[in-house]
N, C-alpha and C positions, 0 to 999 in steps of 0.2 A: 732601856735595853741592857743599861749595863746589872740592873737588879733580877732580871730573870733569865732564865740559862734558856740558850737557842735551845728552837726548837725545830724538828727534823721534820720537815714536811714529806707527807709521805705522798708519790706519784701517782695519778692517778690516771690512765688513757681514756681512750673516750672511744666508747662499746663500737664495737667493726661487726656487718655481716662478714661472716666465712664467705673468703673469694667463690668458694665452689657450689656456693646460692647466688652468687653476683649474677648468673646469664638468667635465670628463673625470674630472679627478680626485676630486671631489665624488659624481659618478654611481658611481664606485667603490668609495669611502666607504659611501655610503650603504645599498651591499647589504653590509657587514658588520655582523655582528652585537656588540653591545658596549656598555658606556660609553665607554669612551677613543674610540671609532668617533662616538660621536653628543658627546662634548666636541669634538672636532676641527672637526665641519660646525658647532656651536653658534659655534665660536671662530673658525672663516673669514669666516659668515656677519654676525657682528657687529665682526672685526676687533680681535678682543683679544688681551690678551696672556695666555698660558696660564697663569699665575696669578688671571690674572683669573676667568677662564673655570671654570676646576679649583675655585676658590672659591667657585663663584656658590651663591648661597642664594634659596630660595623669597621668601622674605621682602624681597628685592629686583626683587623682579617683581612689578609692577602693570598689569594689560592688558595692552598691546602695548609694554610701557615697562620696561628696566631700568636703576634707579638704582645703581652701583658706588660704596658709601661710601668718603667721603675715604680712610679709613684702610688699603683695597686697592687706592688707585690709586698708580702709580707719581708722580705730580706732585703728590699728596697733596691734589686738587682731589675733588669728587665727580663724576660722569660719568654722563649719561641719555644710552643708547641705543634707540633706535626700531627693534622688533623686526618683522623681516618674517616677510612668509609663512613663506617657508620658515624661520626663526628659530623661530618659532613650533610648525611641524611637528614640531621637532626637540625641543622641551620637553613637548611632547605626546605624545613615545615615549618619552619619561624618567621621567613625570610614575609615583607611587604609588611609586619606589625609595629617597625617605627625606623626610620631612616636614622636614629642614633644608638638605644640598647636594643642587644639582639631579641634580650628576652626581657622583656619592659613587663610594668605592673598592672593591673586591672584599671587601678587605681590613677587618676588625674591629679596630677599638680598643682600650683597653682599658674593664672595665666594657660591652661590647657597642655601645661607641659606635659614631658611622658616622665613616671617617677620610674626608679629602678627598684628591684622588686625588693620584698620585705625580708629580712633573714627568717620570720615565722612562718613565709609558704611552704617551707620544707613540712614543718611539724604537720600544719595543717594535712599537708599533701599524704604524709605519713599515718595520721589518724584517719583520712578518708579511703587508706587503702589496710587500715587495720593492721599495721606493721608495728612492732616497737622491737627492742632491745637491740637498738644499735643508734649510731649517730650516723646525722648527713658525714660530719668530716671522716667516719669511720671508713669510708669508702677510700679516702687516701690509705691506712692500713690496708684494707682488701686488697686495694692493691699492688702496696709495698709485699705483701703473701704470696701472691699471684707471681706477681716478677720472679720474686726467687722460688717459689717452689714447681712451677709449672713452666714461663716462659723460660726459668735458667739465666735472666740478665743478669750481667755483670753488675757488683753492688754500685758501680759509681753512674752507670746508665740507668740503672734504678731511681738512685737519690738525686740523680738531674733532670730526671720525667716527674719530680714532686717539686724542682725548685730547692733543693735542701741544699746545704754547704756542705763537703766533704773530707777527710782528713785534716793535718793538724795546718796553723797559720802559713808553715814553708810551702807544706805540697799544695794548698791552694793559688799563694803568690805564684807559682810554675804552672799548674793545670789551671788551665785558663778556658778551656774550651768547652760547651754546654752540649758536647755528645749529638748535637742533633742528627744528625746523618744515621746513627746506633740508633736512636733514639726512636725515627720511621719505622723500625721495620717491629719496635717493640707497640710501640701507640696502635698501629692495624691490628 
């Protein structure tokens, strides 16, 4: 390290539909048949990230509320999202496929367990519907666009509908609170 001079890595994001194909391509969605089909509209509609989503459990669902424990969140924070209609609808087409993940894999365990689904059902799900140039996580982008260019949310009800940290180390130790109550009327 010390014989060769750093080097600037250069940033790269990860390709996003345009928010304003987001509903076209959701109506799409939504006439296929599937798990990986109703993970995808769960996981746009709540703005997670596909581990999160792929993980989810019963047992993290209370009402219209899911609690993602610390320990599957990427910032290691716990995360209540406020589930809409259409959030909703989409757990309600899942619901009776396994009494622990919402959206469980085809695929058998071992001992008959239920496995949680593969990070490749996206791809797949994507080349069966002839879509490319964008990424699953791209849909958190679409919808960090969305917020501010259409819904008009404020940026910190924005960056706590994705789970992200906000401002510098002071204003975080002070803002304390995860916007939720803001946060309903933006997720519907």
């Amino acid at each position: 390290s010390k014989a060769l001079p750093p080097m600037k890595r250069k940033r790269s994001h990860m390709a996003a539909l345009d928010w304003r194909e987001v509903p076209a391509f959701m109506a799409e969605l939504a006439k296929r048949e599937g798990v990986s089909a109703r993970t995808l509209e769960f996981l746009i509609l709540t703005a997670t990230r596909s581990g999160e989503a792929r993980g989810a459990r019963w047992s993290e669902i209370k009402g219209s509320v899911w609690t993602i424990p610390a320990e599957r969140m990427k910032r290691g924070i716990e995360h209540r999202i406020p589930l809409s209609e259409a959030a909703l609808g989409v757990l309600e087409r899942v619901e009776g496929l396994s009494d622990d993940l919402v959206f469980p894999s085809i695929q058998i365990g071992e001992g008959g367990k239920v496995k949680q689904q593969s990070v490749m059902v996206f791809k797949s799900l994507l080349l069966r519907m002839k879509r490319d140039g964008f990424t699953v996580h791209g849909f958190r982008s679409s919808f960090r666009d969305w917020a501010s260019e259409s819904a008009r949310a404020d940026r910190e009800v924005a960056e706590a509908a994705l789970s992200h940290a906000t401002g510098n180390e002071v204003e975080r130790a002070y803002a304390r609170s995860d916007l939720f109550e803001r946060r309903i009327a933006l997720m519907d």
